[in-house]
C-alpha positions in Angstrom: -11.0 -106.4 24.6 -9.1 -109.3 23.3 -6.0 -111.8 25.8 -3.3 -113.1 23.7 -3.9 -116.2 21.5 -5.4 -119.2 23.7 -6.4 -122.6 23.0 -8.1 -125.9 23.8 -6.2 -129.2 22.1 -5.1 -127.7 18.7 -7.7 -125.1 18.4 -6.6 -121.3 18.6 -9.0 -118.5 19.6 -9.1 -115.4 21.5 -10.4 -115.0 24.6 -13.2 -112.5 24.9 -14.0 -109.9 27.4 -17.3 -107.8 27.6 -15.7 -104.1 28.5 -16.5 -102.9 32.4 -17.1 -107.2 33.3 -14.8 -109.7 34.9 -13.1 -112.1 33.5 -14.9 -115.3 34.4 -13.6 -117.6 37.2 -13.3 -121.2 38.2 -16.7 -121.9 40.2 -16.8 -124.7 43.0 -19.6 -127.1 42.3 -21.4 -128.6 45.1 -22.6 -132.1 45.0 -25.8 -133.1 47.2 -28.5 -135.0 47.4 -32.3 -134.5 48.7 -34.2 -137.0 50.4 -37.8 -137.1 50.7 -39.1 -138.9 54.5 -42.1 -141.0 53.1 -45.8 -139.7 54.2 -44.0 -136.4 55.6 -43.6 -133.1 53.6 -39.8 -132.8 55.2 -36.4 -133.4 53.3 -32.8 -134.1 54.4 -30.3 -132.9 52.0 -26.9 -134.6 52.3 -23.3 -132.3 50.9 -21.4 -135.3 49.5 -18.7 -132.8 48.6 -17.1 -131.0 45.9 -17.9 -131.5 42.7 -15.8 -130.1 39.6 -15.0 -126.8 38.8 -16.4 -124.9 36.2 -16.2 -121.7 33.6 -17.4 -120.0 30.9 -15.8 -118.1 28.3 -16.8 -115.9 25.5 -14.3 -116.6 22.3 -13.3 -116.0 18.9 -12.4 -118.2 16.9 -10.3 -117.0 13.5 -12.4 -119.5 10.9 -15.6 -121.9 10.4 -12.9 -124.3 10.6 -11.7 -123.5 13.3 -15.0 -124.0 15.2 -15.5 -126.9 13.3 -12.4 -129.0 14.8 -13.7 -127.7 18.5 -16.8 -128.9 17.5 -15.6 -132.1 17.1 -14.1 -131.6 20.6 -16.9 -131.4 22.6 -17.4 -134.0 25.3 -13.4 -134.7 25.4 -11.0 -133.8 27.4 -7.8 -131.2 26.2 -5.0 -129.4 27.3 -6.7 -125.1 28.0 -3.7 -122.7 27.3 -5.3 -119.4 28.7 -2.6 -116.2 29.3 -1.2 -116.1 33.0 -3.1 -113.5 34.2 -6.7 -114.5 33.4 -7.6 -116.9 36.1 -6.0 -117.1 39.9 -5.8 -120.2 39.9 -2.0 -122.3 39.6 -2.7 -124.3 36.2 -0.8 -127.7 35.5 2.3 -125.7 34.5 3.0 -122.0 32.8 5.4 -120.7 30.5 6.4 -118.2 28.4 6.2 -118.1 24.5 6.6 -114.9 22.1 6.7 -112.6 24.9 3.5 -113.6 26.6 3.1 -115.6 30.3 0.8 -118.3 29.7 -0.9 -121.4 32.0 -1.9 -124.9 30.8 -4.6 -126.8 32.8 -4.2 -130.6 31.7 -7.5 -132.8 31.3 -10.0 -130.0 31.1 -13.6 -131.4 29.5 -15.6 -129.5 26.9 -19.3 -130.5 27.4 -21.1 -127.7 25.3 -20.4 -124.8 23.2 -23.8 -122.2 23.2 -23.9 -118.9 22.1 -23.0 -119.4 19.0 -22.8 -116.1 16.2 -21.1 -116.2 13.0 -19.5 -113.2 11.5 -19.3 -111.4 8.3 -15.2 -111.8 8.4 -15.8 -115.3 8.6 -14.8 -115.9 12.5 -17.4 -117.5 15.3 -18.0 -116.2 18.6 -18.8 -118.6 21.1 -19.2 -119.0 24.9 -17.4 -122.6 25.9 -17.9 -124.2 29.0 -15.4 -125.9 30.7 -14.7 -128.1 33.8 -12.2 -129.6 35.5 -11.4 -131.9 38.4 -11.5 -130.7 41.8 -7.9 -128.8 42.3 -5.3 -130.3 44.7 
């Protein structure tokens, strides 16, 4: 199953979903930190708080081209256009364009794009992982 045309920065894709799964959605990080007591065998952990949120999404993306200019992304950060009703979470403002409800999340950072499977037709599949600042 396929959601209306998304993007990250200038790159178009379509969002992904396996049949009878979830959509993925925004995961709390946790920051901590585990301190050893010299000459001992115990450990204090201390929660220093949240850390950003973060999301993986299986896409497709139209051309090699195409995955070459999010490629070239990776490690920025972009504006996500994703449509309204994938994630529950408010995004930086939403709209509506050719029909379709759609949210933008400002300064969301692209550190890695795995999973990566080229097609016959010429399109890429890819899972992206995304993060973004601790929401207000």
């Amino acid at each position: 199953m396929t959601f209306p045309l998304s993007r990250f920065g200038t790159v178009p894709f379509l969002l992904m979903r396996v049949p009878g799964e979830q959509t993925p959605e925004w995961q709390p990080n946790h920051k901590s930190k585990t301190f050893e007591f010299p000459g001992g065998s115990k450990t204090y952990t201390q929660i220093l708080g949240q850390g950003d949120w973060t999301v993986e999404y299986l896409v497709k993306l139209d051309s090699q081209a195409d995955f070459a200019r999010l490629m070239a992304m990776v490690n920025t950060r972009q504006v996500l256009r994703v449509p309204f009703g994938v994630t529950l979470y408010p995004g930086t403002r939403a709209f509506q364009e050719y029909g379709e409800l759609y949210k933008e999340f400002d300064r969301i950072f692209l550190p890695r794009v795995t999973d990566i499977r080229g097609r016959n037709n010429g399109s890429v599949l890819a899972t992206l992982s995304l993060s973004r600042e601790v929401p207000t």
